[in-house]
N, C-alpha and C positions, 0 to 999 in steps of 0.2 A: 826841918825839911829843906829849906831855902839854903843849908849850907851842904848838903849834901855833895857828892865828890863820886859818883857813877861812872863808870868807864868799862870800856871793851873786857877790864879784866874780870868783873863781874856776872860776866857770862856764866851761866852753866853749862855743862859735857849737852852737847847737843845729837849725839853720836843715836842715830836710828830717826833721828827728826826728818820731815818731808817739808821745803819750805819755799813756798812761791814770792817770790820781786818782781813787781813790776818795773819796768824802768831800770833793770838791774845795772845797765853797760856803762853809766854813767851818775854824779853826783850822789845823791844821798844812796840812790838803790845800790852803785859799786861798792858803794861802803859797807853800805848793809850787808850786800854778798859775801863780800871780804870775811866780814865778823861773822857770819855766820859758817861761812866753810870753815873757818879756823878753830872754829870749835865744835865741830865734827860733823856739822847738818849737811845733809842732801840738798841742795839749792837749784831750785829751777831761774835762773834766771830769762825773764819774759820780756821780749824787747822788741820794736818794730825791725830793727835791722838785724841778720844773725852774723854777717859779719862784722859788725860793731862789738856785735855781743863776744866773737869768738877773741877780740885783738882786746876785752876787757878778762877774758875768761883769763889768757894765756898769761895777762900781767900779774893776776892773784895767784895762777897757779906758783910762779917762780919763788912765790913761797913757802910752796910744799904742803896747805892746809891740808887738816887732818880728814875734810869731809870731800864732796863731790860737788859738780857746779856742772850743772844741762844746759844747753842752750834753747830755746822754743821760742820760733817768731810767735809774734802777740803785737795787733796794731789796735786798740783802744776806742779808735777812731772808726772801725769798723765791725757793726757787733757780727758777721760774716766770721771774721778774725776770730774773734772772741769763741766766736761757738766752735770754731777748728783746732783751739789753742785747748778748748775744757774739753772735746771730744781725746783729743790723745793725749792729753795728762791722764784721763780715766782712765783711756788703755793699758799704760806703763802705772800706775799708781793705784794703789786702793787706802790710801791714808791721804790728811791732809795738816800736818799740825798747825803751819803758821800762812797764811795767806795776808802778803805784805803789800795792798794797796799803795804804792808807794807815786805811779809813775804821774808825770800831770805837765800842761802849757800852762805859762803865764804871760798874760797881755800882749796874747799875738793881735794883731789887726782882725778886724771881724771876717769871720768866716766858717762854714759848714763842715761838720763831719760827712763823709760817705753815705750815712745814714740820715742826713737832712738836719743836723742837734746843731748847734749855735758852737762852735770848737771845745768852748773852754769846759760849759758843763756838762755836752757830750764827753769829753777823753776826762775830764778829771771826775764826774759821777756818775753819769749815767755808763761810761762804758766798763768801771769799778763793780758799777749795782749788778750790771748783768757778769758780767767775769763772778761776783760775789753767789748771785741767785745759781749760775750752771753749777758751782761747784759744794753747794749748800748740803750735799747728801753727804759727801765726802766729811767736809768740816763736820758735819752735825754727828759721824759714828767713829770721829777720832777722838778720845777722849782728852779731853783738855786741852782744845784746838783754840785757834787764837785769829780773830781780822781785826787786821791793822789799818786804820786809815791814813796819811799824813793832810790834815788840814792847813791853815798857816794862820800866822797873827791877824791875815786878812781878811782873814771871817769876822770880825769884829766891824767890817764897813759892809758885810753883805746884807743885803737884801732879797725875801725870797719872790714877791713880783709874780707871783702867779697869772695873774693878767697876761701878762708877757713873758712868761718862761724863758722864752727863747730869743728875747729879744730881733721877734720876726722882720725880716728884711733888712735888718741893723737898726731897727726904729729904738732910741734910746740908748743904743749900744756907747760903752766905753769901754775898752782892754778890764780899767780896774775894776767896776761896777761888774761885769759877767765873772772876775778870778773869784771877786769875795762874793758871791752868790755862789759857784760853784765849791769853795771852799767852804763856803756857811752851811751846803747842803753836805760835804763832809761830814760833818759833825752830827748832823739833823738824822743821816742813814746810822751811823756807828750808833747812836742811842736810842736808834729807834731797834736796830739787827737785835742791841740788847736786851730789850723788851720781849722782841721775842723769842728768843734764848730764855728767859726768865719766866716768860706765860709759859712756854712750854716741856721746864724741867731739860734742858738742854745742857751738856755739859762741855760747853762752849763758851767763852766771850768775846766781846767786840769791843776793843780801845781804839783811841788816839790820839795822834802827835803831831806837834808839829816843830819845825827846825829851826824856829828865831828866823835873822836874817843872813843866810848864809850865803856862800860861793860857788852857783851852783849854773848851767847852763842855761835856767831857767833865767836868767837875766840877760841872753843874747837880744831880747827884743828891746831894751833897753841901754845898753852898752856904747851904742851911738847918740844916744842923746847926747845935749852939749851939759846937762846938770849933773848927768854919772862921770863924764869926763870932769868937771870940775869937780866934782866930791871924788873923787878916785883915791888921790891922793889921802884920802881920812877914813876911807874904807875899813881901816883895821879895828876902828873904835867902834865900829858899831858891825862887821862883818865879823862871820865864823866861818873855819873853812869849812868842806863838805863832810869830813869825821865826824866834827863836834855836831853836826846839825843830826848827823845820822844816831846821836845817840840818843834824843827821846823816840824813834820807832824801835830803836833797837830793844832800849828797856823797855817800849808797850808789850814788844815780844816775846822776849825772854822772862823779864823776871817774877819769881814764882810770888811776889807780892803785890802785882798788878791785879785789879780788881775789874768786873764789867763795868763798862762805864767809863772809866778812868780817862783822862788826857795829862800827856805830855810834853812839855817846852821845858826850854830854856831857865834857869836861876836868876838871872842877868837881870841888870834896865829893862823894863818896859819887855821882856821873857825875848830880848832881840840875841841874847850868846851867854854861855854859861852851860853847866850842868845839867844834865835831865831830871827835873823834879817832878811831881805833879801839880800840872794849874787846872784854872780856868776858865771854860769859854762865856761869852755872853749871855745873858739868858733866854737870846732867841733863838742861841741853840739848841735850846730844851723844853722848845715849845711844841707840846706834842701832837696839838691840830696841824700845826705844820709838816711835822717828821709826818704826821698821818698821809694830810695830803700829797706831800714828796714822795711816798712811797706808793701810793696808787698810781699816780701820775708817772711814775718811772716805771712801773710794773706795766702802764699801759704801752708808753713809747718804748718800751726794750721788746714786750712780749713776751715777756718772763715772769711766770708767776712762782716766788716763793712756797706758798703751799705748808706752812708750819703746821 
């Protein structure tokens, strides 16, 4: 498994597929667009900006891919957004194959979503859960539909803190401490979604990935420091660019040997660059008191109830 060699070409004919990105206009989600219109999917591409969205649209198209690529603002940070982005997907769509949790901040300075969530696990879970919960009729009567989350190695330092969810007022707050909490809770929603997929004869599942340490915008909050400028120059030994990282969601997505449950990274050192294999996360990702509690608690602050 560890030598495995998975690539874009591995795709299968995706020709009739319906398939939602978040974060589609740039790093992993452009990638993923990319590979997915090129092998013949309908791609919604879902992004805060639609003119970002449209100046990424127009650079994949110059390839001629075989499938379609939509643009639809989607601001994560706003579940307002979210509910306007799943109302007119319904409209134009009644299928839902692949729903590709993709988009997410890392270690911006403390600060509130729209909706009063703490930024980081507001846009990277709770605004995931409820985009996940509106579109759950859709996923659940497309048969062998597929949520993708992207997690990162950084769920390995999270913490779930319930006491302090939201780390009120910035009280405890650090950039890293709230990314791997909200990235721990990644992983905690994808195996819990698949549980209930599995209680309830569902023929659906729910994976995920994450992308080692890649090249991604996600490290603008960081790029100034004076320790990324000195390590710059050695970036290559331990960075992937945004393709390679985009291919364990890609294969959470596509490949018909992917199982509920499953996560993917990296083959590489320490799962930081390399090929998409399947790993493992910590095992407080798969603590199910917790995925319990995450999921009442994000059902209560979204006001969204799943309903299996």
């Amino acid at each position: 498994m560890k030598n495995e060699k998975w690539t874009t070409a591995d795709i299968p004919n995706l020709t009739g597929k319906v398939i939602i990105v978040t974060g589609g206009n740039s790093g992993l989600g452009y990638e993923s667009v990319k590979a997915f219109a090129q092998n013949g999917a309908e791609v919604i591409m879902a992004c805060r900006s639609v003119e970002k969205g449209e100046v990424a649209r127009a650079e994949i198209m110059k390839n001629k891919p075989n499938g379609k690529i939509k643009i639809m603002p989607l601001d994560l940070m706003d579940l307002s957004s979210v509910r306007n982005f799943t109302d007119k997907f319904k409209e134009n769509y009644n299928r839902l194959d692949v729903l590709l949790n993709n988009a997410g901040i890392m270690i911006p300075p403390y600060g509130l979503t729209k909706d009063g969530f703490e930024s980081q696990i507001g846009t990277n879970h709770l605004g995931h859960f409820a985009l996940t919960g509106l579109l759950k009729d859709l996923i659940v009567k497309t048969p062998k539909s597929r949520v993708v989350s992207t997690s990162s190695i950084a769920h390995k330092s999270g913490k779930m803190g319930f006491n302090n969810f939201m780390f009120a007022n910035g009280n405890g707050y650090t950039p890293m401490k709230a990314y791997g909490r909200s990235k721990l809770a990644n992983l905690l929603f994808i195996y819990e979604l698949q549980r209930h997929f599995e209680a309830n004869n569902i023929n659906s599942i729910a994976v995920a990935a994450h992308p080692g340490v890649s090249q991604t915008n996600l490290m603008r909050f960081i790029e100034g420091k004076f320790y990324y400028r000195l390590l710059k120059p050695l970036s290559s030994l331990f960075l992937q660019s945004a393709a390679m990282g985009a291919l364990p969601q890609l294969r959470a997505a596509v490949d018909p040997n992917v199982q509920g449950g499953d996560y993917y990274g990296p083959n590489g050192f320490n799962e930081m660059k390399g090929s998409p294999v399947k790993v493992k996360s910590i095992p407080a990702s798969c603590n199910t008191e917790d995925a319990k509690q995450l999921w009442k608690l994000s059902e209560k602050l979204t006001d969204i109830n799943y309903n299996f």
